[in-house]
N, C-alpha and C positions, 0 to 999 in steps of 0.2 A: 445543407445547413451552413451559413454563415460562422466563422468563428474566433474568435479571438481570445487570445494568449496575454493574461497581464503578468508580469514579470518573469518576462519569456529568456530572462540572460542566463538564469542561474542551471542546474542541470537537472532540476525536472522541465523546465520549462525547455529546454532542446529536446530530452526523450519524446515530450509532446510534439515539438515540432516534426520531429523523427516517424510519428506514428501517423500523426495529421495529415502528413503533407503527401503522404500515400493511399489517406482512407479514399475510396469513392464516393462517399455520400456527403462528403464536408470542403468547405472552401475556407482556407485560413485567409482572412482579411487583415487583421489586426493583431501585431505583437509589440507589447510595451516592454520598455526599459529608460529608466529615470539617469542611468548609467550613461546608456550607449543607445540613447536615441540620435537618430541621423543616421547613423552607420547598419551594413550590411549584416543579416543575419549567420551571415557563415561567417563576417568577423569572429564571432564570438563561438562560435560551433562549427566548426572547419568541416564537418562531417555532411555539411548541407552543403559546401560548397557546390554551385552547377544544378541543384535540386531547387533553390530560391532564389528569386531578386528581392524578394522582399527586406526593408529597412524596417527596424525599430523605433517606433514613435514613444513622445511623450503621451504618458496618463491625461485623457480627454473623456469624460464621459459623453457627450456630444457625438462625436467623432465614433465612439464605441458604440453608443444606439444607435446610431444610423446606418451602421457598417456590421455588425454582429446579432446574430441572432441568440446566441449561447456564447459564455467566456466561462474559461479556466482561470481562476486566481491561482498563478503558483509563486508568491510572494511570502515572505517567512513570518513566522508565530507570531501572533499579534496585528498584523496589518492589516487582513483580508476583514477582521472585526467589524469595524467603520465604514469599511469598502463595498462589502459585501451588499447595506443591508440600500444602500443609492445602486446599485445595480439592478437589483430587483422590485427596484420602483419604479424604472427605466420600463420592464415587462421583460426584459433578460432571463433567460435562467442562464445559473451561475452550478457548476460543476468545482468546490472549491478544494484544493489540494494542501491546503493549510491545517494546522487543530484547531481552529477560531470556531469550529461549527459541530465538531464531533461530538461530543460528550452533551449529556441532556440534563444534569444537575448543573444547575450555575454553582453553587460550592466546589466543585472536583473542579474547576477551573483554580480558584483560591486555592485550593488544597496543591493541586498536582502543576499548576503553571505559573502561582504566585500572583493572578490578577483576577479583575472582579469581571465579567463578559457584562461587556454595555449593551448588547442585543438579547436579554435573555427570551425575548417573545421567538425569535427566531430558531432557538434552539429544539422545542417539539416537532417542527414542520421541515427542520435540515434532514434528509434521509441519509442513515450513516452507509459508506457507498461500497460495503460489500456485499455483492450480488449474490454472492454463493446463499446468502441469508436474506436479503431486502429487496428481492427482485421484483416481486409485486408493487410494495408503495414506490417504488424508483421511478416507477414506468410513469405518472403522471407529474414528479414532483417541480418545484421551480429550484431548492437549493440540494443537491449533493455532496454531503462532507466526507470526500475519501479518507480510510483510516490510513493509521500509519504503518511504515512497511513490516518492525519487526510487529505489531497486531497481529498486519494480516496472518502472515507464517505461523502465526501461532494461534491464533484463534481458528483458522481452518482445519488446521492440525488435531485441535478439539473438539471442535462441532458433534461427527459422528459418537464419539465416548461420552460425551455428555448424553445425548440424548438419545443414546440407549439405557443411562445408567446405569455402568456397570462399572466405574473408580468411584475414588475418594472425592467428595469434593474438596476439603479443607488440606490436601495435601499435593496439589499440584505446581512443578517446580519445574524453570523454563530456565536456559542457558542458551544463550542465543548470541553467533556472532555474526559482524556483519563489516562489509566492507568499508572501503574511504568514502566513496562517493556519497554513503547517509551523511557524512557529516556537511553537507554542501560543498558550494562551492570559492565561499570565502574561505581563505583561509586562516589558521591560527596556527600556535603552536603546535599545539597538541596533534593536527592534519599535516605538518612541515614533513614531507616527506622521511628527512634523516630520523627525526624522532619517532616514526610508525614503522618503519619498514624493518622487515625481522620479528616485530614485536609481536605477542596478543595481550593487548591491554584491557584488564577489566576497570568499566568505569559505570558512575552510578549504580553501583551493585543491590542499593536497595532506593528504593524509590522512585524508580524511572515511570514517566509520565504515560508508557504505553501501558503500562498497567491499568489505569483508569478505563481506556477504554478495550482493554482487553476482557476485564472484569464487568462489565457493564454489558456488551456483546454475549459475554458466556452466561452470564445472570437468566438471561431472557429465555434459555433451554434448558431450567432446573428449577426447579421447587426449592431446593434448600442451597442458602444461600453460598457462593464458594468466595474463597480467595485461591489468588494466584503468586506464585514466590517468583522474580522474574531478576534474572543479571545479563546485561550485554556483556560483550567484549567486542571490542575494534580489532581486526585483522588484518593481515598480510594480504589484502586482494581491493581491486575499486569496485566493483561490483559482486554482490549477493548477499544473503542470508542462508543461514542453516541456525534451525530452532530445534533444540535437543530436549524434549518435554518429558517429564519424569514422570508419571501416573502408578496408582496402587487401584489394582484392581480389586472390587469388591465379591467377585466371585471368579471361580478358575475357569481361563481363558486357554482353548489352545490358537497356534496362528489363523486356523480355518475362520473359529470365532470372529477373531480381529479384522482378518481380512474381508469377511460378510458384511461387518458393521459395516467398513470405511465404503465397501462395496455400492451397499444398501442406498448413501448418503450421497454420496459422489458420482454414481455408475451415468447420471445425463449431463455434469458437470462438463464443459468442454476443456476448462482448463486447469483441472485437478485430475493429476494423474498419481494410480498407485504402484511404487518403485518398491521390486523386494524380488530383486534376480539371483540367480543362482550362480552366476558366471561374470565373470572380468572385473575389472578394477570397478564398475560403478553397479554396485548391488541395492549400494542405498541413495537415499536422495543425497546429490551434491551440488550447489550452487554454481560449480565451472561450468555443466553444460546446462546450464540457464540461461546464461548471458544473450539479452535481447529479447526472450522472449515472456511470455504472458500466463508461463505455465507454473504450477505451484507442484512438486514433486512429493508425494508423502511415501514415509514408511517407518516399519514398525520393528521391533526383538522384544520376545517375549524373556524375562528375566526371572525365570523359578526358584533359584537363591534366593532372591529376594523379594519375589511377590511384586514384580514390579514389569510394567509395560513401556519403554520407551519409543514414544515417537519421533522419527525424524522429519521435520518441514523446511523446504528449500525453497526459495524465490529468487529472482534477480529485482534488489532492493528499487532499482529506477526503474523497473519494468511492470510487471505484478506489485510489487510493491508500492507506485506512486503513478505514472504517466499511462502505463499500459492497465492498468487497473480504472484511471479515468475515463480512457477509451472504451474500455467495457461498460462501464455506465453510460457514457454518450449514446454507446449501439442502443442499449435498454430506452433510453429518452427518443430516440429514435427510433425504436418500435424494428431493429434490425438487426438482423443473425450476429450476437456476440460475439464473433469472430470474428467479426468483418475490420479488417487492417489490422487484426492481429495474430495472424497464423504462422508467422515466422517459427523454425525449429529451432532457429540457433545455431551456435558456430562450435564445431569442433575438431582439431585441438584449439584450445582457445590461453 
């Protein structure tokens, strides 16, 4: 398959390159940047140096029908909107890495990103792009809205307790930190190196945008309706997430229990694995030996004090989280082993 990359500068749009440019089934044709068209793609992502000759074009839909079969929009909130819906009038399908396409209520756009979506027809027919849950309608669709990364971590985290029912629904309460690299790759204050480093800043602590569609995902595997209480913090690393989810179990759980469930859920899963060792520094999921790859690490402590089950969900935010997660829908659009250019184990010490 044919493929192209629109706003291939920023750092999902390299992880894609990173992944792409090793699948065997895909040929990347076209990568735009409005930036740094003309110039060499390892300009920007030094990590490709010797891997591509390929140069960054300007935005051409012409040029992108004729040369692409399927494109990646990894362009920031709001853009992919307008973009998206001349793409798939082309006969493209579009794998979109933006929130323009996630969410199914046009109000939760209003609500949680402050604007009104000019595409709402488009919004029933976007398949939201985690596989772990949407793997059947994926398979024919033309637009894919990958979710966001701290979502992902935490809505995989809860799939299995949900639908067993056996917590609370109205009391689930998620702390989730994650590295520099979510915040992209412009930068601001807030990203300036001196100002982050050492620190764990908690920001947006109530109202953060992934709740929308964290809450909408978990909706869809319960009868009664839940919320979810959600705080990031920025931390001391550029890559990963760890999602620290609080649950009240509704009946007495021992570990076998827990572990059955997530078992039950997960066990054909290729890239949810369940971590809960008895030995060395990494007993629970950690985000350091994720780096690079496509795997989501869970695990559990049962909390009899308090009648409480925590989970812990790891990803590496550019990988599972955003580029390697699109990958995995690609495979599914492609009718080929989910795995395919994503089997990396990672690096460790890292």
């Amino acid at each position: 398959m044919r493929v192209g990359i629109i706003g291939g500068s920023g750092y999902v749009g390299g992880e894609l390159l990173r992944l792409l440019l090793f699948h065997p089934q895909v040929e990347v044709t076209t990568v735009t940047s409005r930036k740094n068209a003309g110039e060499y793609v390892f300009g920007v992502h030094p990590n490709l140096r010797g891997v591509t000759q390929l140069k960054f074009l300007s935005l051409d839909l012409s040029q992108i029908t004729k040369n692409c079969d399927l494109v990646f929009t990894a362009t920031p909130h709001g853009n992919s909107v307008n973009l998206v819906p001349q793409l798939l009038e082309t006969g493209l399908r579009v794998i979109d890495m933006s929130a323009d396409f996630r969410l199914k209520n046009t109000d939760d756009y209003v609500k949680w990103y402050g604007w009104e979506h000019s595409h709402p027809e488009l919004l029933k027919e976007a398949v939201y792009g985690l596989t772990e849950l949407h793997r059947q309608e994926m398979k024919n669709a033309r637009l894919v809205a990958c979710p966001g990364c701290m979502a992902i971590a935490t809505i995989l985290g809860l799939i299995p307790l949900l639908k067993a029912d056996v917590v609370e629904k109205n009391r689930i309460v998620v702390d989730a930190k994650i590295g520099s690299s979510g915040a992209g790759s412009k930068p601001s204050l807030v990203s300036h190196h001196p100002e982050r480093f050492g620190g764990v800043r908690p920001y947006k602590t109530v109202g953060h945008r992934h709740i929308a569609e964290i809450e909408q995902e978990l909706n869809l595997l319960t009868k009664e309706r839940l919320t979810v209480s959600f705080s990031p913090h920025a931390v001391n690393m550029v890559r990963g997430i760890l999602s620290t989810i609080h649950v009240f179990p509704t009946k007495p759980l021992t570990p076998k229990d827990v572990w059955n469930i997530y078992r039950v859920q997960y066990q054909k899963e290729p890239f949810v694995r369940l971590v809960r060792y008895q030995k060395g520094p990494y007993k629970l999921p950690d985000p350091k030996v994720l780096m690079g790859t496509n795997f989501c690490d869970i695990g559990f402590e049962l909390d009899p004090h308090a009648n409480r089950l925590v989970i812990l969900s790891a990803i590496d935010n550019m990988t599972k989280g955003a580029a390697g997660q699109g990958v995995q829908c690609l495979n599914v659009l492609l009718g080929v082993d989910e795995k395919t250019g994503l089997e990396s184990p990672g690096f460790h010490p890292m």
